[in-house]
N, C-alpha and C positions, 0 to 999 in steps of 0.2 A: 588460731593457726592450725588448731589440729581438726577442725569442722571439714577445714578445707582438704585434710589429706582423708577424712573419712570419703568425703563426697567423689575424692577423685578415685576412690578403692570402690564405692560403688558404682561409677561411670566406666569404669577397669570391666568390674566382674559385668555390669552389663550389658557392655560388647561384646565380650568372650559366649554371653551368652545366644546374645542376637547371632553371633558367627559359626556357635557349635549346632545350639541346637538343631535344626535341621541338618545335621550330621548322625546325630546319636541316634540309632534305636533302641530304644527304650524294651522295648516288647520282644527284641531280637533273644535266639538263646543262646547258651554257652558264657565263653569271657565276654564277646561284643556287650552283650545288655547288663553284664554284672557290670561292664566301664561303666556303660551310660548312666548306669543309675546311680553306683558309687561316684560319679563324675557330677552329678544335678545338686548329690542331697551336700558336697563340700562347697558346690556353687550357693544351695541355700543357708547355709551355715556360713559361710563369708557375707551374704546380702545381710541376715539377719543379726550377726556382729557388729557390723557398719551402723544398720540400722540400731541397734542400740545404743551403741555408743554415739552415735548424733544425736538420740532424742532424749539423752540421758545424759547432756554434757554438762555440767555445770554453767550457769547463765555469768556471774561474775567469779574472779578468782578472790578466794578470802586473802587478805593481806595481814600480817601482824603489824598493829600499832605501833611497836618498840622500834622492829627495822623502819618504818616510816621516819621518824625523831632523831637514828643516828645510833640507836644505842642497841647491842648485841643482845638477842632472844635468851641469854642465859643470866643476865645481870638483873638486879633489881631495878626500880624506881630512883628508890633513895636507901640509902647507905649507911646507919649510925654505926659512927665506930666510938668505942669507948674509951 
């Protein structure tokens, strides 16, 4: 479930980018090109978030044994009482 909210954050950021970029100039001086650049390198840092986190997701979820059987993760097996 969460593959799919990464994928869909980097189909997000890759529109905004396909949309900006040829807006920004990059090379311009003053605030315009401090936006554009500070505005690229938060785009690269959202792409390569995503991207981590997709290629680094865990393949199955571990399960504990104990909750599978019924029986609460803080209890033993078996029990002597004396």
């Amino acid at each position: 479930m969460k593959k799919n909210r990464y994928l869909l954050c980097l189909l997000i950021c890759a529109l905004l980018l396909y949309y900006a970029f040829p807006k920004l100039s990059i090379f311009a001086e003053g605030i315009e090109g401090i936006f554009a650049r500070v505005w690229l390198a938060f785009a690269f840092i959202v792409i390569s978030g995503n991207l981590t986190a997709l290629f680094y997701f865990p393949k199955t979820a571990k399960t504990d044994n104990r909750m599978l059987h019924g029986q609460p993760a803080g209890t033993k097996a078996r029990s002597y009482q004396d």
